[in-house]
Backbone as CSV, one residue per row, in Angstrom:
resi,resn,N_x,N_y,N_z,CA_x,CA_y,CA_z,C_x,C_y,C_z
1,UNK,250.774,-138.249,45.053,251.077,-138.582,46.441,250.535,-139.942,46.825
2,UNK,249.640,-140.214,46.312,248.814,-141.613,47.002,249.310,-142.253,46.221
3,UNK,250.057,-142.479,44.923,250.431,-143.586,44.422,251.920,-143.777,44.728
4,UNK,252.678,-142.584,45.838,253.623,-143.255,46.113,253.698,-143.499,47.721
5,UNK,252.632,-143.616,48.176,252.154,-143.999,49.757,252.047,-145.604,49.323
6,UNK,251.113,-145.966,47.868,250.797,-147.181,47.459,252.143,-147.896,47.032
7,UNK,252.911,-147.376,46.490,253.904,-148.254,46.491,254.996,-148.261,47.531
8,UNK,255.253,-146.881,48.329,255.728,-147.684,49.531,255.346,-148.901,50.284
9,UNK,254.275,-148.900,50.900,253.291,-149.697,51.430,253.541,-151.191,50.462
10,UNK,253.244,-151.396,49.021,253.391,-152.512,48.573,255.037,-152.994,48.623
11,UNK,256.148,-152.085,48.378,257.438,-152.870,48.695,257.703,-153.311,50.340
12,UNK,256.986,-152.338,51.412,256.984,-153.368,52.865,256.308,-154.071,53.095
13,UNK,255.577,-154.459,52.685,255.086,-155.927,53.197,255.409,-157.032,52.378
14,UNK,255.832,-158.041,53.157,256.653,-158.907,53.349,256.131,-160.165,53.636
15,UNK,254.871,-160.650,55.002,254.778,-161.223,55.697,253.776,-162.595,55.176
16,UNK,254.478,-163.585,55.553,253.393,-164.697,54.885,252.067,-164.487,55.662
17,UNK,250.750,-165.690,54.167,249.920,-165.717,54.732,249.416,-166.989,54.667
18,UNK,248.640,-167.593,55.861,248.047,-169.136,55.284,246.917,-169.102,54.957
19,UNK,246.733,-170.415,53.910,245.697,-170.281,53.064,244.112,-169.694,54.221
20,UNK,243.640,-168.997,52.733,242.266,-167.651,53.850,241.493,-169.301,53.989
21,UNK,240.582,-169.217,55.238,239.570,-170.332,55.242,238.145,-169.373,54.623
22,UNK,237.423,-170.786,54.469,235.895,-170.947,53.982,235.146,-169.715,54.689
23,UNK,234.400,-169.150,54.287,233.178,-167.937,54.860,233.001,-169.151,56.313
24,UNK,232.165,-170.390,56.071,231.408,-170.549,57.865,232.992,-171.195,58.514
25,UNK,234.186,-171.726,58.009,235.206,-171.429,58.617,235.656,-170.622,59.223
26,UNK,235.305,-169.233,58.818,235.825,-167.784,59.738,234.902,-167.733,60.286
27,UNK,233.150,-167.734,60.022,232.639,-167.358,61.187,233.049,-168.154,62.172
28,UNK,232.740,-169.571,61.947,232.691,-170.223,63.420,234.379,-169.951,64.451
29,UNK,235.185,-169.505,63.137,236.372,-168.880,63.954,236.501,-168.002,64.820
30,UNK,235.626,-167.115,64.260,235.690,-165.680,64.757,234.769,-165.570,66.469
31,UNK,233.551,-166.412,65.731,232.596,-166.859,67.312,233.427,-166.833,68.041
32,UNK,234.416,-168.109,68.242,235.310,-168.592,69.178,235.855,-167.881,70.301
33,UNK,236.619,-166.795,68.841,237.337,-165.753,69.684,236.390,-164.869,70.548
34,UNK,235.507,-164.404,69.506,234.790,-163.894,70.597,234.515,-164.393,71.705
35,UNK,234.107,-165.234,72.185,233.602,-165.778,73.594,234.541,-165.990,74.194
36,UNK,235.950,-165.559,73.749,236.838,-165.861,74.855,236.801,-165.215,76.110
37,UNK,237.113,-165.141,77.187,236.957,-164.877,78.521,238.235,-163.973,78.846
38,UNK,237.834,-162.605,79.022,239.198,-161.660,79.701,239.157,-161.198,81.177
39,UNK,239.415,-161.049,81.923,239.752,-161.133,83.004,240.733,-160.020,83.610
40,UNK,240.235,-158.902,84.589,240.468,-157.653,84.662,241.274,-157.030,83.500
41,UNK,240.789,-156.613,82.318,241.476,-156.207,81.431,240.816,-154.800,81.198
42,UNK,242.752,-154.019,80.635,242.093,-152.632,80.285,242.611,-152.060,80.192
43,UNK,242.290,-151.232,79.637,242.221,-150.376,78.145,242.689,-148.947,78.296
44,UNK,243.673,-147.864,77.807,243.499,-146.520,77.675,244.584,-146.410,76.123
45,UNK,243.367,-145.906,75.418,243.645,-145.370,74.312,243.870,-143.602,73.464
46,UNK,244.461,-143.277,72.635,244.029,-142.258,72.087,242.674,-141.161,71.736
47,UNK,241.954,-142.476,71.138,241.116,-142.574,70.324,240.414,-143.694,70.131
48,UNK,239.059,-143.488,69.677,238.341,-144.319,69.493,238.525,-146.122,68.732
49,UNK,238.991,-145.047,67.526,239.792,-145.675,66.412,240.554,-147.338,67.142
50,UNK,241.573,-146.052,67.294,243.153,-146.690,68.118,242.526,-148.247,69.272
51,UNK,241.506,-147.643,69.472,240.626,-148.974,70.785,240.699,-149.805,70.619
52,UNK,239.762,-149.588,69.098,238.914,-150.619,68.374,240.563,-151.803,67.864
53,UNK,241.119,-150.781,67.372,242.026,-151.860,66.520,243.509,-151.746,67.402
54,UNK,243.108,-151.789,68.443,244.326,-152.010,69.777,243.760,-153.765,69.909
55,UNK,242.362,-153.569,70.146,241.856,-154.971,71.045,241.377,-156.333,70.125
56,UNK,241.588,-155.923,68.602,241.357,-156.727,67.517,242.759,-157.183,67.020
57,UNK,243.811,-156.300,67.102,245.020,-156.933,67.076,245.994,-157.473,68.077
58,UNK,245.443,-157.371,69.215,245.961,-158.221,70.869,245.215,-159.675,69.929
59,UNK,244.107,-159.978,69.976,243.321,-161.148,70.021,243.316,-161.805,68.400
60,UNK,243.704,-160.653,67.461,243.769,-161.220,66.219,242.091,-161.213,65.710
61,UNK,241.655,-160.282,65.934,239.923,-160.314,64.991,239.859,-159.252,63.868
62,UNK,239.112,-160.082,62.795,239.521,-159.163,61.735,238.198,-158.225,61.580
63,UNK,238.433,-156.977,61.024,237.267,-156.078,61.305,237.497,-155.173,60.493
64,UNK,235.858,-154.214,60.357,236.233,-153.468,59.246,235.250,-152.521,60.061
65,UNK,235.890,-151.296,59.931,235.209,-149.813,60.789,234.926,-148.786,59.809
66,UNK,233.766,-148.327,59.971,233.410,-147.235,59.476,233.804,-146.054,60.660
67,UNK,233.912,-144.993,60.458,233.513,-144.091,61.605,233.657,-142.388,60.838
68,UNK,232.990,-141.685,61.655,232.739,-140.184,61.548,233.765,-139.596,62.314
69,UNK,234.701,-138.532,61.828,236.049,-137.409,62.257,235.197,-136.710,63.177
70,UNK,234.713,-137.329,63.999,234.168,-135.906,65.220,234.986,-136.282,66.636
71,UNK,235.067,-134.752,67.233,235.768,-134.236,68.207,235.270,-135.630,69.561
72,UNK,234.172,-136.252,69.455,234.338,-137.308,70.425,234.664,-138.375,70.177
73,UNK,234.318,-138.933,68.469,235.411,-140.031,68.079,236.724,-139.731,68.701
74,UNK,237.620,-138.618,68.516,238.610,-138.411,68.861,239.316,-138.249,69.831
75,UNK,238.759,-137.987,71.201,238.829,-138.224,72.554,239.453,-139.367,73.217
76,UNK,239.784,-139.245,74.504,240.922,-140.497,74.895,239.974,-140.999,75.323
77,UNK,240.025,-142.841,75.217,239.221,-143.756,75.713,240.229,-144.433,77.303
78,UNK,239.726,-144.561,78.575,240.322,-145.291,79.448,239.159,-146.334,79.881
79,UNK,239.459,-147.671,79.758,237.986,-148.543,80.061,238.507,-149.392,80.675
80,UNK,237.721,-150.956,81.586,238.167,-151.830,81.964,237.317,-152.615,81.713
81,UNK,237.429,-153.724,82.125,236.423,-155.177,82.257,236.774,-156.189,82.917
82,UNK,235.975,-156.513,83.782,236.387,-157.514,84.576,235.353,-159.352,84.004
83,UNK,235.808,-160.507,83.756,235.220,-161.573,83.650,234.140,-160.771,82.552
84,UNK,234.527,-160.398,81.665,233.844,-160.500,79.817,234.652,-161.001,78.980
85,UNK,233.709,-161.067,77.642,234.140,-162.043,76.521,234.460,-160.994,76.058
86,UNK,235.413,-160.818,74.651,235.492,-159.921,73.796,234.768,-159.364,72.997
87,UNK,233.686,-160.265,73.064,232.685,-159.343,71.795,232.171,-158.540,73.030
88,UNK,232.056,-158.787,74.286,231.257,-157.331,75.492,232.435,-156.500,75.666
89,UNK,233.523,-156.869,75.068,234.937,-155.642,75.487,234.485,-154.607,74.020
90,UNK,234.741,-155.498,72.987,234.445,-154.852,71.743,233.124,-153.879,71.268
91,UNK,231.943,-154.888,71.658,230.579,-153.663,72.127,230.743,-152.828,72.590
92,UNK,231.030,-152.823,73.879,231.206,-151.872,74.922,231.644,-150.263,74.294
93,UNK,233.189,-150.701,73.956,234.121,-149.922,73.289,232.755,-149.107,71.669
94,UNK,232.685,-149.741,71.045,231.711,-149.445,70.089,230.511,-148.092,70.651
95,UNK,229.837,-149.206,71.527,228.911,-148.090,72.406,229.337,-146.705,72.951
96,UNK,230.513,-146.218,73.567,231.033,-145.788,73.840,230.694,-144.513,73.159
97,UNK,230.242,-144.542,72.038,230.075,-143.514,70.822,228.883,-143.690,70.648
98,UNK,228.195,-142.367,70.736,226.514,-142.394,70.627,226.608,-142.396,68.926
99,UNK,225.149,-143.886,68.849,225.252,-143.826,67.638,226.040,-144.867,66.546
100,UNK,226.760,-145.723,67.258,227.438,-146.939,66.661,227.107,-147.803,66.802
101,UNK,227.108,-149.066,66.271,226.615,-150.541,66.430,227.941,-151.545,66.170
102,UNK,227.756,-152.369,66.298,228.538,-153.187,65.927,227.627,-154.646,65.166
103,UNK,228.691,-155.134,64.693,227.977,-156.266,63.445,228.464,-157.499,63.293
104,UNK,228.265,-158.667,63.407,229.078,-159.654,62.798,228.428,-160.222,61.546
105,UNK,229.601,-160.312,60.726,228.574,-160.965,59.378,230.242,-161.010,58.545
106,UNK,230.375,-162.050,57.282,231.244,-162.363,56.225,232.412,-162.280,57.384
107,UNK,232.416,-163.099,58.496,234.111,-163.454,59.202,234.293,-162.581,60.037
108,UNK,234.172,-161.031,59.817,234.127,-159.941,60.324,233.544,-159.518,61.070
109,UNK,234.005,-158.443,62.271,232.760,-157.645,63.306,233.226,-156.215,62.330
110,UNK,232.283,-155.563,62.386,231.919,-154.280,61.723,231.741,-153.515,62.414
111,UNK,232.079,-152.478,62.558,231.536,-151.494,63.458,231.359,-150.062,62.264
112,UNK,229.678,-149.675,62.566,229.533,-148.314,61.339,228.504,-147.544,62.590
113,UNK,228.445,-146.045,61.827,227.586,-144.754,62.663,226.241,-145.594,61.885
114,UNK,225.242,-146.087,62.589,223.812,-146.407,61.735,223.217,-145.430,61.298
115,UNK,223.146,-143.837,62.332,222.485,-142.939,62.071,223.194,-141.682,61.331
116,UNK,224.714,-141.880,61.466,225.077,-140.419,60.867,225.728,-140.448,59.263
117,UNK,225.310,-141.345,58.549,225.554,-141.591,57.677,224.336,-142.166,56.853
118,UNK,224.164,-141.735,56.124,222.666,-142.381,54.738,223.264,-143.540,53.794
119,UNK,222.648,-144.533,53.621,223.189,-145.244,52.835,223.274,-144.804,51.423
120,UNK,222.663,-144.009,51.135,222.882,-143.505,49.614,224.161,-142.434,49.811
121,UNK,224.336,-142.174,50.820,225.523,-141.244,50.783,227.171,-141.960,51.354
122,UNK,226.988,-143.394,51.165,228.123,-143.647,51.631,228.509,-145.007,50.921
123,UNK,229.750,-144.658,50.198,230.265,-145.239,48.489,230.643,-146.994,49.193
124,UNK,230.414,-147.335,50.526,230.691,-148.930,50.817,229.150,-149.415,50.225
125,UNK,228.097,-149.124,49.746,226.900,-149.523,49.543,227.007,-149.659,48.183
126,UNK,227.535,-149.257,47.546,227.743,-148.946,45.649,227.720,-150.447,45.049
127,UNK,226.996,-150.912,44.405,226.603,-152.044,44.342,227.651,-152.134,42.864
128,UNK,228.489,-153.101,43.021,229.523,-153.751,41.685,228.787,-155.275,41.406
129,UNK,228.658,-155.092,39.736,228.540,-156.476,39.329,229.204,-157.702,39.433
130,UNK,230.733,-156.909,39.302,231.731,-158.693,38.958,232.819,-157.662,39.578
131,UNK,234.035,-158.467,40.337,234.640,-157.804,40.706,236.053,-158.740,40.832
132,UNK,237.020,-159.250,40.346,238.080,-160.465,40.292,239.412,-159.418,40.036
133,UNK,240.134,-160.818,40.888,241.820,-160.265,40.794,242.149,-161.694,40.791
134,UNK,243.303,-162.018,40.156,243.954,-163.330,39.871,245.888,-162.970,40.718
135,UNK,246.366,-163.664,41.333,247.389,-163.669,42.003,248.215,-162.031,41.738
136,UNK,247.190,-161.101,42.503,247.783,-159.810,42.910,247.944,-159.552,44.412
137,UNK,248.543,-158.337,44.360,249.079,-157.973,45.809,247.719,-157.381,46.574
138,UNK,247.979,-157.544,47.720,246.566,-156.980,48.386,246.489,-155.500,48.078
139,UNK,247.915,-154.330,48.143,247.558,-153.138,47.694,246.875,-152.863,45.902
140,UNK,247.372,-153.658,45.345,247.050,-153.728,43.861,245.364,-153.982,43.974
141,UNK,245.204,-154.495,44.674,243.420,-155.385,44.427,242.929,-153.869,45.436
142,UNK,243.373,-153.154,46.241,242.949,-152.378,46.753,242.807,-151.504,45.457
143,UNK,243.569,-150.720,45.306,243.604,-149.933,43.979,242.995,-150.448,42.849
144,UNK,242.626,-151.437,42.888,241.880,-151.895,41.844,240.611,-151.640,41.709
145,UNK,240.124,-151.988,43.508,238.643,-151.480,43.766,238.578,-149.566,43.768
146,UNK,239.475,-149.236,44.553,238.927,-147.990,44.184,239.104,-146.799,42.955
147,UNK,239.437,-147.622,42.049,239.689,-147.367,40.435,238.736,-147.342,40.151
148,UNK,237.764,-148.732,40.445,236.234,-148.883,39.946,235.647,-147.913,40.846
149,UNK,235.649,-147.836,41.982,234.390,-146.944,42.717,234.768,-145.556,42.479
150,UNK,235.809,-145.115,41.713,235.947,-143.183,41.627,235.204,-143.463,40.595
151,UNK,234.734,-144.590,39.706,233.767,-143.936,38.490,232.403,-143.780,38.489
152,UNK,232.482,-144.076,39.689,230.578,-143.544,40.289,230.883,-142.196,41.086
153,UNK,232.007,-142.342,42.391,232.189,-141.119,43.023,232.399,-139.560,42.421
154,UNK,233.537,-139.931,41.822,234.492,-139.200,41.100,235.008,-139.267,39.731
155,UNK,233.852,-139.273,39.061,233.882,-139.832,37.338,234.792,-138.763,36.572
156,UNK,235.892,-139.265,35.723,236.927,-138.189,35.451,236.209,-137.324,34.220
157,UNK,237.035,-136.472,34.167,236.371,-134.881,33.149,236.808,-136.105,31.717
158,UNK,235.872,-135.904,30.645,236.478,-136.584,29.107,237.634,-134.814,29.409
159,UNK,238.614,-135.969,28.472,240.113,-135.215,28.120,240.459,-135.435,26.468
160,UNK,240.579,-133.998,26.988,241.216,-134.206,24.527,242.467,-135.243,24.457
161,UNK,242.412,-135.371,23.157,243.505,-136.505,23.200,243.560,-138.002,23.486
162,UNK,244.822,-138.406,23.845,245.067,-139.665,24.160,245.903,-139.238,26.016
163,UNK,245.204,-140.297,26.192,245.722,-140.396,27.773,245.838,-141.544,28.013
164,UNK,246.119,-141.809,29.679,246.011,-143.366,30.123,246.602,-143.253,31.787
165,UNK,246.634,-144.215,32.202,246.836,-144.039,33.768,248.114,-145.521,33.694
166,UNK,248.873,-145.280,34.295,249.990,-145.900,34.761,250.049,-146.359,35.623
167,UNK,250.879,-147.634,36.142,251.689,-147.863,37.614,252.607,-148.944,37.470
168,UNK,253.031,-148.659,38.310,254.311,-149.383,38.736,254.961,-149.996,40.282
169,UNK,255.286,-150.951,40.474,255.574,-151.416,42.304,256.144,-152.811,42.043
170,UNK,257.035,-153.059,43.228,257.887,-154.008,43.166,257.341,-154.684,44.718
171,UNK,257.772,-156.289,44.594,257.471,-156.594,45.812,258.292,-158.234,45.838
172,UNK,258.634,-158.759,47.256,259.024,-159.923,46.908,258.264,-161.066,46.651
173,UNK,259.133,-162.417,46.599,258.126,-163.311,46.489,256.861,-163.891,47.525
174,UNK,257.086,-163.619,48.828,256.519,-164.296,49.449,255.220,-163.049,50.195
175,UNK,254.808,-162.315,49.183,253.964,-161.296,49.907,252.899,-162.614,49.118
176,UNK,251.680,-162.122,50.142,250.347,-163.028,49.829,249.674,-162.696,48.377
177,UNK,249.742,-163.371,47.733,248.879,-162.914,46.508,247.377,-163.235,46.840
178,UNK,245.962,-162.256,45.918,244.682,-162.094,46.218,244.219,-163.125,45.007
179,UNK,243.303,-163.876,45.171,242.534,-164.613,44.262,240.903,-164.116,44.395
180,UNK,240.363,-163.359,43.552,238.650,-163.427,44.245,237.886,-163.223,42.771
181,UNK,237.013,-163.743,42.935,235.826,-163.636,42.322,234.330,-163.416,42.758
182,UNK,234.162,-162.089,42.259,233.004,-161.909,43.010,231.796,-161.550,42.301
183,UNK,230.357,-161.426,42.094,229.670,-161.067,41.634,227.888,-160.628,42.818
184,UNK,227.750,-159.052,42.189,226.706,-159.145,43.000,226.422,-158.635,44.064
185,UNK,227.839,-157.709,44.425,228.566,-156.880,46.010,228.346,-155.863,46.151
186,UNK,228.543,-155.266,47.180,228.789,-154.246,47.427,230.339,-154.037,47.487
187,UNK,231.007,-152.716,47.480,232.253,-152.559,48.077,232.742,-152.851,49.158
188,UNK,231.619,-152.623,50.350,231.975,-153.364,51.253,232.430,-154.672,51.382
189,UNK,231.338,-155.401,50.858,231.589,-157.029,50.527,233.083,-157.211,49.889
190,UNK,233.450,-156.439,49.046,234.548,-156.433,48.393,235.566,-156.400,49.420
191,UNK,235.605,-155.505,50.049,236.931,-155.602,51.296,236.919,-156.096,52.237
192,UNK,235.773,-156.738,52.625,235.554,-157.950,53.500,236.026,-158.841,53.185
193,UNK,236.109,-159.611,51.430,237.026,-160.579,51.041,238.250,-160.422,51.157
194,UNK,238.503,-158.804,50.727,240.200,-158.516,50.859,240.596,-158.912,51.866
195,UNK,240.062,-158.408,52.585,240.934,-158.319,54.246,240.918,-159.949,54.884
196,UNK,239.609,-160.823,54.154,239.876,-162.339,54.572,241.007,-163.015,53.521
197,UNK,241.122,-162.399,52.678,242.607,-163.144,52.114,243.388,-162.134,51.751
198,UNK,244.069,-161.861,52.736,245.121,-160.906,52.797,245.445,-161.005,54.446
199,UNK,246.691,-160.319,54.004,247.946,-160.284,55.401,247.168,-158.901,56.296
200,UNK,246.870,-158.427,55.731,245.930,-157.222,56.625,244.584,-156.992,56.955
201,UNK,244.237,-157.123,58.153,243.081,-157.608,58.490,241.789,-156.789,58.927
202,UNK,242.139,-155.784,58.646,241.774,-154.599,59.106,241.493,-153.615,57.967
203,UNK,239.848,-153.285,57.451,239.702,-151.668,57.028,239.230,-151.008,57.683
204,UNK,240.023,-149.914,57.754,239.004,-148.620,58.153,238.436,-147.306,57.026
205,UNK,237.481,-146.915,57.042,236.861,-145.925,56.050,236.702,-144.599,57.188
206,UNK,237.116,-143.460,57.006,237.008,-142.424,57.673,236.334,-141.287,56.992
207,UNK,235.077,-140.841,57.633,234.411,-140.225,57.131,234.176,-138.845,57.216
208,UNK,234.261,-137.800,56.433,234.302,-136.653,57.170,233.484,-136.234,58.244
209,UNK,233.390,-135.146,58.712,232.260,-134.582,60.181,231.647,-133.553,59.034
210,UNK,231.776,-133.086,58.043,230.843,-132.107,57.386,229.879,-132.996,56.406
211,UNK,228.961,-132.492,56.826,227.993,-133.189,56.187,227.738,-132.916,54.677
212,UNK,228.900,-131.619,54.244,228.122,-131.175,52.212,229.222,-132.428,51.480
213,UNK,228.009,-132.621,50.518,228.212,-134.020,49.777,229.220,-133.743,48.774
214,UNK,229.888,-134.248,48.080,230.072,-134.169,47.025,229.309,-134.044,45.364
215,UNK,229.838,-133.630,44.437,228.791,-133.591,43.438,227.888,-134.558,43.319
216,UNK,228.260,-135.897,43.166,227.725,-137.049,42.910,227.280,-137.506,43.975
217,UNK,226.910,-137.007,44.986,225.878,-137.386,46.518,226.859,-137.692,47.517
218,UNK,227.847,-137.806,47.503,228.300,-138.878,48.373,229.188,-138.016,49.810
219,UNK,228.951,-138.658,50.450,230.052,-138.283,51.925,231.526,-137.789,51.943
220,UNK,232.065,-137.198,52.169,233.622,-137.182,51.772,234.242,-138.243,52.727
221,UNK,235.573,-138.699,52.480,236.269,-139.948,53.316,237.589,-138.779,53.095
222,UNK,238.375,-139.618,53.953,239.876,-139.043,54.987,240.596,-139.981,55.400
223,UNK,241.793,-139.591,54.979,242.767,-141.268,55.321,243.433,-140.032,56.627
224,UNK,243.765,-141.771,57.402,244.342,-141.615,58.819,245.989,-141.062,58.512
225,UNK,246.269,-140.730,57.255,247.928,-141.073,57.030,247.645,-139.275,56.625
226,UNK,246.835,-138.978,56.789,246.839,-137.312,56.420,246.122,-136.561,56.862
227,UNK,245.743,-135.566,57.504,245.405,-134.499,58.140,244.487,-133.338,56.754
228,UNK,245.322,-133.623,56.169,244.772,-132.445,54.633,243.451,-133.160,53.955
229,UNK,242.424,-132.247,53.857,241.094,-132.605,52.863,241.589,-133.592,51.987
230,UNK,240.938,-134.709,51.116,241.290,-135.645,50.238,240.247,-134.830,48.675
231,UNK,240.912,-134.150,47.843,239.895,-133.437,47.320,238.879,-134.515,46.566
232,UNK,238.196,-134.004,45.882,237.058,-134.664,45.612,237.264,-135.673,44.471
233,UNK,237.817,-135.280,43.274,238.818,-136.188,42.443,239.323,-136.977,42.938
234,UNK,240.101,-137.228,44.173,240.731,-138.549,44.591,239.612,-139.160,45.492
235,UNK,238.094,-139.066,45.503,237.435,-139.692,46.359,236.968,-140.901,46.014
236,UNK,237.099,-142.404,46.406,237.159,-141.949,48.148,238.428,-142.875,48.631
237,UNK,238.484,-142.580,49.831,240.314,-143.518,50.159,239.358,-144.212,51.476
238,UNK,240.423,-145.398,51.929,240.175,-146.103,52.459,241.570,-146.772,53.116
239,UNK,241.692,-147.141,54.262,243.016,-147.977,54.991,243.078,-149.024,55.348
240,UNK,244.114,-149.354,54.979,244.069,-151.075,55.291,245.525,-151.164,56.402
241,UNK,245.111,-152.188,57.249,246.682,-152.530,58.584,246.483,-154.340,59.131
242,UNK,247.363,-153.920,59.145,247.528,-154.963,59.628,247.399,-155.589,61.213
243,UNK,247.079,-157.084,61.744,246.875,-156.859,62.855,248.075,-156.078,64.023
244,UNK,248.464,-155.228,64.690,249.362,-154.826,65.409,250.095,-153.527,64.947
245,UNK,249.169,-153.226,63.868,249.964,-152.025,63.380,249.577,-150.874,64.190
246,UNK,250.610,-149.989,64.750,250.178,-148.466,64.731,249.250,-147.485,64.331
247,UNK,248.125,-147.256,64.922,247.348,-146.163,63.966,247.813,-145.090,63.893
248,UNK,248.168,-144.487,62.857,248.682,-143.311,62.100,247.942,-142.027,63.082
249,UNK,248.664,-140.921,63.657,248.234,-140.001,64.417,247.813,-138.444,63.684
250,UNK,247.905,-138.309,62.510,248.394,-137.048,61.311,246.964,-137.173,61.660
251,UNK,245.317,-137.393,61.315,244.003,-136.840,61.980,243.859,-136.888,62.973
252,UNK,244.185,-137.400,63.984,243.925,-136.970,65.388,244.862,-135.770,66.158
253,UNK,245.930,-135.277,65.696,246.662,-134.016,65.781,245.879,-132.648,65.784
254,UNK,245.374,-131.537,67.034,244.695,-131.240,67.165,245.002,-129.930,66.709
255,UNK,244.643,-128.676,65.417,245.232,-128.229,65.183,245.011,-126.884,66.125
């Protein structure tokens, strides 16, 4: 199923990208935006989620969210602001949720639970040595990373025989190809580059609300594109959008 979500996803997108700028290029970019000035503006959302990346794709800020599947993440947000900058629209919104912070650092504002999550229990901390893609698709370099991180999460059973893992995806010419070289990261760090050179600007990591770990310590994660447990073998997933995209409603559907 996820490898043909992955290649849907890689034959639609389409959309050029211009060349990613320098790390203090995006910050001092990103500053900018932030301090821009909004003026009775406001807000009613779904969801928490939906807020966050309603008011990052009006303004174009690229960001990467952690968050926890609980019944008040999930709640409708209605907010306003009168004469604030966006990073006090974006706080605000953040705060909103006991227990969140927000971050700026690598281009990006971040928003993660500080307290409901352990860093040993949550696979964006998993420290990778070297980590490179040479003119691939942003879903390919996605799948690439979390190829490497199921072998700490979700290390496969040895299998008799001969095996091997496959794929396949088509795309045109003008989708953005990924160049990176990295050494020394975290995963996080890793999709912080993605998302600065790439057409999609936006991760989100969704984390379960039950706190039992998986074998190998770790948190369970939940994509927004499904409602159903992600079993433990496919852990962990992660979403990528673009600025203006739709957030997917299949977890917030109340059963």
């Amino acid at each position: 199923m996820f490898a043909m979500i992955g290649l849907l996803l890689l034959t639609a997108q389409t959309r050029p990208l211009p060349p990613p700028a320098s790390v203090p290029e995006a910050h001092q970019e990103l500053n900018t935006k932030l301090d821009t000035k909004v003026h009775d503006y406001n807000l009613s959302a779904a969801n928490f989620v939906e807020a966050l990346t309603h008011v990052v794709g009006e303004f174009e800020i690229p960001m990467g969210i952690e968050w926890v599947d609980t019944p008040t993440a999930k709640a409708r947000l209605n907010l306003s602001w009168k004469n604030a900058t966006l990073e006090e629209v974006i706080r605000s919104i953040t705060e909103s949720q006991p227990g969140y912070q927000m971050e700026i650092k690598s281009g990006l504002v971040h928003i993660h639970p500080s307290k409901l999550i352990r860093d040993r229990q949550n696979f964006l901390k998993i420290k990778i040595k070297a980590f490179q893609s040479h003119d691939e698709l942003d879903d390919v370099v996605s799948s690439k990373l979390r190829d490497l991180v199921k072998l700490t999460v979700s290390p496969p059973r040895p299998q008799r025989g001969r095996g091997g893992i496959g794929s396949s995806g088509a795309a045109t010419l003008d989708v953005p190809r990924i160049n990176l070289r990295l050494q020394g990261v975290t995963v996080e760090d890793v999709l912080d580059a993605l998302v600065t050179a790439s057409a999609k600007r936006i991760w989100i990591v969704t984390f379960s609300d039950d706190p039992k770990l998986t074998t190998t310590g770790y948190r369970r994660t939940l994509s927004l594109w499904n409602s159903s447990p992600i079993p433990d073998n496919e852990q962990p997933v992660w979403d990528l959008f673009h600025w203006g995209d739709p957030i997917p409603r299949a977890l917030f559907v109340k059963n």
